[in-house]
N, C-alpha and C positions, 0 to 999 in steps of 0.2 A: 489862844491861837496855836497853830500845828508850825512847828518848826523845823525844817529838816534837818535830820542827823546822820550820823553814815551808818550805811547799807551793814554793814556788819555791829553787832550779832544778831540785829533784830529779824534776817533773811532766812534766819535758820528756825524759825519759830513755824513756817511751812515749807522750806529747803529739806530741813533733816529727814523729813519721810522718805522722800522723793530720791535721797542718797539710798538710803536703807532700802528700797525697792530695788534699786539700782545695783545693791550687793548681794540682793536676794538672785536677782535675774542673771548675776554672775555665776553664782553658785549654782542655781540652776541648768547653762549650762555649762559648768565643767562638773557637772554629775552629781553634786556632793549627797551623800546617804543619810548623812545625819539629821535628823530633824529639830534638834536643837540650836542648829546654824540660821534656819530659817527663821524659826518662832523667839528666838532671843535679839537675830538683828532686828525684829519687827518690834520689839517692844521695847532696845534700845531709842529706838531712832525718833519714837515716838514721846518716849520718856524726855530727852532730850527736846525736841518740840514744847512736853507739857513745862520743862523748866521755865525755858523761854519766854513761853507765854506767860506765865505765872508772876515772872521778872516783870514783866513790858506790864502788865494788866495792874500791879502791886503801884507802881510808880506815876501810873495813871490816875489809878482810884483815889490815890494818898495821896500824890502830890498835886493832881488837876490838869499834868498838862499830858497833851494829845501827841505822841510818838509818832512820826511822821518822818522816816527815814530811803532814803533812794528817792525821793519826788523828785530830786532834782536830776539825775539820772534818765537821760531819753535814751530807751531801747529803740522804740521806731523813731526816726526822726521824720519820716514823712507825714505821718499822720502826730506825730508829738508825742507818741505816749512812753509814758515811764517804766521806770523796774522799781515801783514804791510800796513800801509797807506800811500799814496803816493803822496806828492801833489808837482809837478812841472810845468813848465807853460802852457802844454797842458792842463793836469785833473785841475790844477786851473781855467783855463775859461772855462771846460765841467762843473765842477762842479757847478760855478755860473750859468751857461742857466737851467741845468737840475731842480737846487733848487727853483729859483725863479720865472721859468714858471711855474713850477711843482706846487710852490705853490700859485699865479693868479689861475689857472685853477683850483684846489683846493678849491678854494675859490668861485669861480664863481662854482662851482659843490653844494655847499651847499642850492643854491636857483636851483637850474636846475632840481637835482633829488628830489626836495622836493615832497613826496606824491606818490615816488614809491616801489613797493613793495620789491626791494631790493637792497632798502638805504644803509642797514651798509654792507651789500654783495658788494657792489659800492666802499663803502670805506678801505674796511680791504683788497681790492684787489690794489684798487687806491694807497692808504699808500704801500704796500710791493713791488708795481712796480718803486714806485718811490726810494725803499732802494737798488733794484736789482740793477739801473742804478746807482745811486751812489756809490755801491759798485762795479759795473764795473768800472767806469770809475776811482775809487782810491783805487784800488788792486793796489800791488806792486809787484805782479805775476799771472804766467796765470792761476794757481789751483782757486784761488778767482776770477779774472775776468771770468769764468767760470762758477761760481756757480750765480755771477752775470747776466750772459748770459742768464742762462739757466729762472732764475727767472722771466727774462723780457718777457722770450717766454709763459710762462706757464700761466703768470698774463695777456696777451695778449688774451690770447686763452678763459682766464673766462671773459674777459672784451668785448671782441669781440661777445662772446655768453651771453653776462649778460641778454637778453632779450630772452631766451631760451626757448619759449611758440612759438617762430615763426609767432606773428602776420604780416601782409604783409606790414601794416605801416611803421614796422621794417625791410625790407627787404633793398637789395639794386641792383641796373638795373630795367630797365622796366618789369613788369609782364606779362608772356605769352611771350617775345621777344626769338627766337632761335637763334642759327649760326651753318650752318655743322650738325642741328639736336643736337647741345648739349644747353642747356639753359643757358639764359645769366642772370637769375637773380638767387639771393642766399639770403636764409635761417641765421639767427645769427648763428644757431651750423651750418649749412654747413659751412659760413666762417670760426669761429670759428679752424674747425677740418684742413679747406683749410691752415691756417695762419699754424698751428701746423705743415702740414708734408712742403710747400714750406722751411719752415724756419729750419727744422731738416735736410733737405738732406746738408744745408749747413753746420750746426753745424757738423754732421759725419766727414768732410772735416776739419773743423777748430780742432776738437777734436786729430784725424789722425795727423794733423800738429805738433800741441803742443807736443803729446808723440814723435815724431820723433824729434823736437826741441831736448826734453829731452834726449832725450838715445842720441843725440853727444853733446849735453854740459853737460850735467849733471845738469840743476837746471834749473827752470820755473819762476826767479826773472827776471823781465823788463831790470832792467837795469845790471845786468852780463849779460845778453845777449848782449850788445852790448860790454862787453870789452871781451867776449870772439865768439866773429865776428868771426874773420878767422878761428877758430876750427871748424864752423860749415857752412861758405858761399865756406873756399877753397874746403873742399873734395866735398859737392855738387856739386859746378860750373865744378870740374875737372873731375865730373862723368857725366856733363851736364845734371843733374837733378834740380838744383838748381829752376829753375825760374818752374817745374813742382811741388814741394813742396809749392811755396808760391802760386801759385794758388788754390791749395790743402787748403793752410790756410785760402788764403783768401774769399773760396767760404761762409764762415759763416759770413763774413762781408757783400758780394753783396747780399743773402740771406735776410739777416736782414733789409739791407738798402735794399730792393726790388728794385731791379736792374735785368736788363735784363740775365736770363729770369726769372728771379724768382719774378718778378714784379706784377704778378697777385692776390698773397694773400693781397698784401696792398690795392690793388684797392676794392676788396669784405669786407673788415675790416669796411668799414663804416656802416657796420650792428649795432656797437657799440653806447651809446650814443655819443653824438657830443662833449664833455669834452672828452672822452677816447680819440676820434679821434686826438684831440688838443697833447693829452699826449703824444700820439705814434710818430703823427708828429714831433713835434713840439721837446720834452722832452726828450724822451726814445727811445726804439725799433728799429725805423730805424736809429737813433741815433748812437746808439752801433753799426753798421757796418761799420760806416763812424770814428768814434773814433777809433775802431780797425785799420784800414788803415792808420789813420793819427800816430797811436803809433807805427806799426809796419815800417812806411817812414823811420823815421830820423835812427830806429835803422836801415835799411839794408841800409840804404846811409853815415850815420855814421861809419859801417864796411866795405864798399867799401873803405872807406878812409883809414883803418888799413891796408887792406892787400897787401902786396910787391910782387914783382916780378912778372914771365911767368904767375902764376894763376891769376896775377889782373887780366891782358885782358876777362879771360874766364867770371868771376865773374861778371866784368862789362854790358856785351853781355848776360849774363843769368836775371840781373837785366834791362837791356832794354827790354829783352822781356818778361818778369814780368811786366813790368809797362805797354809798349805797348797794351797788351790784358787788363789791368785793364782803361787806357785809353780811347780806343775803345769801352767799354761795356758800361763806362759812360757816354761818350758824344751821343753814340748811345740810350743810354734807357733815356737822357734828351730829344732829339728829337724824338723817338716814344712818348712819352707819353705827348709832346706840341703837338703832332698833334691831339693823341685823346682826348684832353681837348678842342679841338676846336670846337667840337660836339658835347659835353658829356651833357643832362639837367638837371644834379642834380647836386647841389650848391656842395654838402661834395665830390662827386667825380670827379669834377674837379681841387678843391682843392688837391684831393689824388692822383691825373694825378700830379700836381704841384710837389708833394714834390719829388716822384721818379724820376721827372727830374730837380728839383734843384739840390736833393744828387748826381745823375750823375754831374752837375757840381761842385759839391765838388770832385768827385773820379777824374775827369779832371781834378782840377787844383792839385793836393797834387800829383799825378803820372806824371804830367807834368815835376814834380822836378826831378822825377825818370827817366824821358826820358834823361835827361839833363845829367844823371851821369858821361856821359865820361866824362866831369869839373872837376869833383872831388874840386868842390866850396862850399864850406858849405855856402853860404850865395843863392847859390840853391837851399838848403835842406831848408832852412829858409825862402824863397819865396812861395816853394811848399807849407810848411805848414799855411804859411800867409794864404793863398790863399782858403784852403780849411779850415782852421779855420775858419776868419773872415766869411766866408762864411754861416759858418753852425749857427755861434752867429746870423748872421744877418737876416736866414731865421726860427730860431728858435722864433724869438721876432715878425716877423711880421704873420710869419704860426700859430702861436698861436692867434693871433688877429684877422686873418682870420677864425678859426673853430670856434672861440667862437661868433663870429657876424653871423655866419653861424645857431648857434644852437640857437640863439634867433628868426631870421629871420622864420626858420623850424618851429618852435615854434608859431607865428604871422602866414603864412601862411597855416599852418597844412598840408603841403604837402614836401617833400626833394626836387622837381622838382621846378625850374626856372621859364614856363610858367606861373603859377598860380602867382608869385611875381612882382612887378611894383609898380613904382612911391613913394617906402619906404620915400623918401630924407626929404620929406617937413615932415612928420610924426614923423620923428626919428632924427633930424639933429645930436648930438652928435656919433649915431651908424653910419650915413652916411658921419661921419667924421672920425673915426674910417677905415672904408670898403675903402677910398679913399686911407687913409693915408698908411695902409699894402696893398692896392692894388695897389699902385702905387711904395712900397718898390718891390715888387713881380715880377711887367713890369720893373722893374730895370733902372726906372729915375731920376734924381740928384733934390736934394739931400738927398734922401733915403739911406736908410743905404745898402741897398740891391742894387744899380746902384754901391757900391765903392767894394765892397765885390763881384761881378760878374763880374766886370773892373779887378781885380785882376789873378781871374780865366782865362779871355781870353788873357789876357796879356801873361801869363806865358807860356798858352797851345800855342800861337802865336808862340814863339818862338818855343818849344819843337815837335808839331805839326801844322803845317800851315792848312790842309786840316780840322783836328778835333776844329781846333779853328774857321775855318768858317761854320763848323757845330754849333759850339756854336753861333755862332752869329745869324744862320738863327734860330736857337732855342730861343733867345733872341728876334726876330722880332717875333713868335710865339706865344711865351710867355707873351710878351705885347696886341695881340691880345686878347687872349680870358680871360684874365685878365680884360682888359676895357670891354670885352663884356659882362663877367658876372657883374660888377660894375652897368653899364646902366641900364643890363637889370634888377635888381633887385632895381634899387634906382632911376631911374629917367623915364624908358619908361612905360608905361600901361598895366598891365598884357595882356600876349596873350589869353588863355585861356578868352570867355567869358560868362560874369554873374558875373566875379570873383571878388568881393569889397574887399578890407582889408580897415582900418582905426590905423593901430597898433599905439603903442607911444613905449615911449623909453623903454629899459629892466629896472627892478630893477637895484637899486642902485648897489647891492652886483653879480650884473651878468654886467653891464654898464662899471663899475669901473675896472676891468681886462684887457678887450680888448682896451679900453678908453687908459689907461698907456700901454697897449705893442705898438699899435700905435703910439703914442705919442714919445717912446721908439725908436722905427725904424725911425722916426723924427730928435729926440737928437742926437742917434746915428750917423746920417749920417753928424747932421753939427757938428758936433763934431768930425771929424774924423782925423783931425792931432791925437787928445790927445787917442783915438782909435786906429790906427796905431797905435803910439808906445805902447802902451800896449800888442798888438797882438805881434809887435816885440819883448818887452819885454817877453814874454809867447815862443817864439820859442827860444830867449836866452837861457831859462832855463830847454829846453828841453831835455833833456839828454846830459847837458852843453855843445850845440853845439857852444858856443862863439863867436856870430858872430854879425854882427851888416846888418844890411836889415832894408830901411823906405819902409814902404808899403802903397809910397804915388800912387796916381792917375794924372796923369799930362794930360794935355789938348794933345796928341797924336795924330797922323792922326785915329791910329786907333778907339781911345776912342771917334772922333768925325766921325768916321764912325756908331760905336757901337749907341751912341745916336741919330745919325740921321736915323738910321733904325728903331729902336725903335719908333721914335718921327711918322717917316712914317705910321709905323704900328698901332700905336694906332689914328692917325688921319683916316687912313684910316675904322676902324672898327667904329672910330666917325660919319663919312660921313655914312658909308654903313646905321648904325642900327639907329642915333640918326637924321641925316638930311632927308635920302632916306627914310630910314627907308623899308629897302627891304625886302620883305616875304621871308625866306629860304624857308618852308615849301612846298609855290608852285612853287618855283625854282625847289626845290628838285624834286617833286612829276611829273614836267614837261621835265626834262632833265636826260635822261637814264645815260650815262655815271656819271651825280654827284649825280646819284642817289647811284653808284655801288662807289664809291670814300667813301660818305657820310655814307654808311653802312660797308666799309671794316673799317674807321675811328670808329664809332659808336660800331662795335663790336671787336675792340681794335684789327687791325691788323692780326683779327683771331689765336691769339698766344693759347688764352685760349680753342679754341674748340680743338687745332692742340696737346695742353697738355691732354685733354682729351682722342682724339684717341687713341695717341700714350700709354699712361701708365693709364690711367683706361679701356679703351676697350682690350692693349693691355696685361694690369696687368687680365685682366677677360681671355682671350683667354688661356694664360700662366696657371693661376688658373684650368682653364676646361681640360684643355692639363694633369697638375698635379692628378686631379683627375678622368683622366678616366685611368692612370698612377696607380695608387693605385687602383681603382676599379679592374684593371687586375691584379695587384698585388692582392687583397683581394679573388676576383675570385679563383686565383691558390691556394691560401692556406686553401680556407674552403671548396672547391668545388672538383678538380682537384689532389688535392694532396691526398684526400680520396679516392678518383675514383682509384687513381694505389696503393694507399696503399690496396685496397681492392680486387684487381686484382692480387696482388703478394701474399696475403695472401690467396687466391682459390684456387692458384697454389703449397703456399704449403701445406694446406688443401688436395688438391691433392694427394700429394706426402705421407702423413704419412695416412694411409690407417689403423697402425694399427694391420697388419698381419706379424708373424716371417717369413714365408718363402718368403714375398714380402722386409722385410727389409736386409736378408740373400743375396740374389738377387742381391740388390741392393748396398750391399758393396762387393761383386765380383765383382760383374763391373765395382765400383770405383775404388777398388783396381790397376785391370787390365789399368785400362786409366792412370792413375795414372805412373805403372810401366814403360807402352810404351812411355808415355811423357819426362821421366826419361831418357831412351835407347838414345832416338830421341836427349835430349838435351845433353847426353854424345859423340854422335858424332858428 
């Protein structure tokens, strides 16, 4: 049980950024020059934060109980809600990934941005993105995880556009590339503005949700929600609206986590520098939608278990097909987006193909538990969330390792594209040690941490979904592909491009030292994973005291030795193709019509992005023009039209008063008389 404790120190475990922003935007403006005033309060404030958390998370894990501090504390009192922080075994291990990648990447940003023109612009946004996700993810209700939300969209949106001059360096897609007539490359503020409404149509949806939560429980606390379950799952389910509300909720979670179809603002996001990239991935932003999911799991699987009688069945059948379409979407937007990373030539957006189809196997496995529900097994709810936790720890530590070797690489070849890169290995070995070690967490091989953490996922979804779990797997065989092909092609083959020389060496120390340990990190991690399992376990224990016990081990399986043997297939075979044959795509391509037409529906992502365009910018323009030739006829009659007959009936009676007694003598006898006859007429 969650006990309340005081607000202090545990407020500063997402306060302290939000200080640290707070002294950046001081210094900002009284002018300050230094740029070590910036880049050391951001990683003070942060540090501080990761202690915190680290404290709260330790005390949790070991001791079992649930930190629950300011609940009792009403900031609104009209609506009730609190100033609470919330640390149970979810938000304890959100908290620890968010802190301490948050602050690696941090730190690595102190030599990255060195000598740009807007350093402490970089950081006073950096610092309060990283207090929004901490205060997301340790609200203790949805009015805070909200404000939370909304912070991470907003700091996205200036961080995505931080290069706001629009040079083409900074662009992201090929220049001059079309599809369907709409252009495939973008601008920092076009991304910028892109990331802002993909990611709003969902928040409307999740916003919508919340207040309807509200008005049938009466209160926006995490956890009354789940002991006042049946108040609010039986009358929906009996109305059989239930499972149409939580996709309502949940559209700000697929939104954020850029999930199908709203997957296209992360892909253009790489406009930003290559640290922000690391932040969003990795840290924050797509983060918070996959958190949201995994918080709102236990509570709808934990209220199917409270509620009795004729309404269970309905309840139950509204929460299957609640999870069913959240399943669907992920394991479908994990496999769109391994295919278009298959062709993709810029290093950051194949990475940004990567993450929206890992989070899809996060949303897979954490909704797999929800498929499960007829069980009514809390030690399902506790697999699901294994599954999609460990998941998100384990592609958080190596995805961060991945942007940050990406943005030194970018840097050494002064180009975002792949062709111009080759033969890095022998130049750089410690980075080329680095680029194996998350890139082989990534292709999900043992014993990375990332092969036990995606063994978990298809495990689960095996059971719950047979067909979407052999989607996962052929997305598994994909995802190992073009993971070793970017690896090769950038560390051990010769650039394509010729004339092209590089001779680089290793990054500074203070940019080296981040990706070096998250690597290293998804290493530990993986053979350390008994003592990870149970921590995971321990963390879904304490989840809104689901009480249950689940090892979230890996056992040598037919299927786990199908899983690796496809993988092992797949990366041997892109070894053969690129590094033995070493086979030209380009005159493959350029020779064979049908992979020409495959190559390019892949290349310009499925055509999702022009098919978004037609539909709501040409069709938002058609609508728009419709409205205002609408109002034009409108504005017409009232300045034009409506004078015309106002000045026609005033001629008339201009007309009429002439003026003369015996013309108006006249003219009230004859009213008179009509008048009278009308009178006759309506008497009989």
């Amino acid at each position: 049980m969650a006990e309340y404790e005081s607000l202090f120190p545990w407020i500063f475990s997402w306060l302290a950024p939000f200080i640290g922003s707070f002294i950046i935007a001081l210094g900002l403006l009284a002018r300050v020059r230094d740029e070590r005033f910036y880049g050391y309060t951001s990683v003070f404030s942060i540090l501080v934060s990761a202690i915190i958390a680290s404290y709260a998370s330790y005390k949790v894990l070991s001791e079992g109980r649930v930190i629950y501090s300011g609940g009792d504390i009403i900031w609104i009192p009209w609506i009730n809600v609190t100033l609470g922080t919330y640390f149970d075994g979810l938000s304890a291990i959100m908290s620890l990934v968010v802190s301490w990648v948050s602050l690696l990447i941090a730190v690595y940003s102190i030599k990255y941005m060195e000598g740009d023109w807007g350093y402490g612009r970089y950081f006073f946004f950096f610092t309060f993105f990283v207090g929004s996700m901490l205060l997301l993810v340790l609200a203790d209700n949805f009015i805070l995880m909200f404000i939370g939300w909304e912070g991470t969209g907003l700091c996205s949106y200036a961080l995505i556009s931080h290069w706001y001059t629009d040079e083409e360096d900074k662009w992201v897609g090929k220049p001059g590339r079309y599809a369907l007539g709409f252009q495939m490359f973008f601008e920092p503020t076009h991304s910028g503005v892109r990331a802002i409404l993909f990611t709003r149509v969902g928040d409307l949806g999740l916003l919508l949700g919340i207040v309807i939560l509200y008005a049938l429980t009466g209160t926006f606390n995490i956890v009354e929600l789940v002991n006042k379950a049946p108040e609010w799952l039986e009358p929906l389910a009996s109305k059989g609206i239930l499972s149409l509300l939580l996709i309502t909720l949940t559209l700000g979670a697929l939104a954020k986590s850029a999930q199908f179809p709203f997957h296209e603002w992360l892909v253009t996001a790489m406009t930003g520098p290559t640290p922000i990239s690391a932040l969003i991935h990795a840290a924050t932003m797509v983060k918070a939608g996959i958190y949201l999911f995994l918080r709102l799991t236990p509570i709808l699987l934990s209220g199917a278990l409270l509620v009795h009688g004729e309404v269970s069945s309905l309840v139950t059948q509204e929460l299957y097909n609640y999870f069913l379409v959240v399943a669907v979407i992920g394991a479908l937007t994990a496999f769109m987006l391994a295919s278009m990373a298959l062709v993709s030539d810029e290093i950051k957006l194949i990475l940004a193909y990567s993450t929206a189809s890992q989070i899809g196997y996060m949303f897979l496995g954490a909704a797999s538990a929800g498929l499960l529900v007829h069980t009514l097994k809390p030690e399902i709810i506790a697999e699901g969330l294994i599954a999609g936790l460990s998941h998100l720890a384990s592609h958080a530590v190596f995805k961060a390792a991945l942007f940050l070797v990406a943005g030194w690489l970018i840097h050494v070849a002064h180009s975002r594209f792949i062709d111009p890169m080759g033969g890095y290995a022998k130049y750089m070995r410690l980075t080329a040690l680095s680029l194996w070690l998350a890139g082989l967490s990534l292709a999900g091989l043992p014993p990375l941490s990332g092969f036990f953490s995606k063994e978990l996922v298809i495990h689960i979804s095996s059971h719950a979904a047979p067909l979407l779990s052999g989607l996962a797997i052929l997305t598994a065989m994909l995802t190992a592909a073009y993971t070793i092909r970017l690896v090769l092609r950038v560390l051990h083959l010769p650039p394509y491009e010729a004339g092209v020389r590089h001779k680089p060496g290793e990054a500074p120390s203070v940019m080296l030292t981040p990706y070096l340990v998250l690597a290293i990190a998804s290493l530990a991690i993986g053979l350390s994973w008994p003592i990870a399992s149970n921590i995971y376990m321990r963390a879904a224990e304490l989840t809104l005291a689901l009480g249950v016990g689940y090892e979230a081990s890996v056992s040598l399986s037919t299927l786990t030795l199908i899983v690796v043997s496809a993988i092992t297939a797949s990366i041997a075979t892109v070894y053969i193709v690129y590094y033995v044959i070493k086979l030209n795509f380009s005159e493959l391509i350029a020779k064979n019509r049908l992979s020409r037409v495959i190559y390019d529906f892949l290349y310009d992502r499925w055509l999702i992005n022009p098919a978004i365009y037609a539909i709501f910018k040409n069709g938002g323009l058609r609508i728009a023009n419709t409205a205002l030739d609408i109002d034009e006829s409108i504005d017409y009659t009232y300045h034009n039209l409506t004078p015309s007959i106002g000045s026609i009936i005033a001629n008339y009676i201009r007309g009429v008063h002439r003026g003369r007694t015996d013309y108006y003598i006249t003219l009230y006898i004859v009213s008179a008389v009509l008048i009278i006859l009308l009178a006759l007429i309506a008497i009989r």
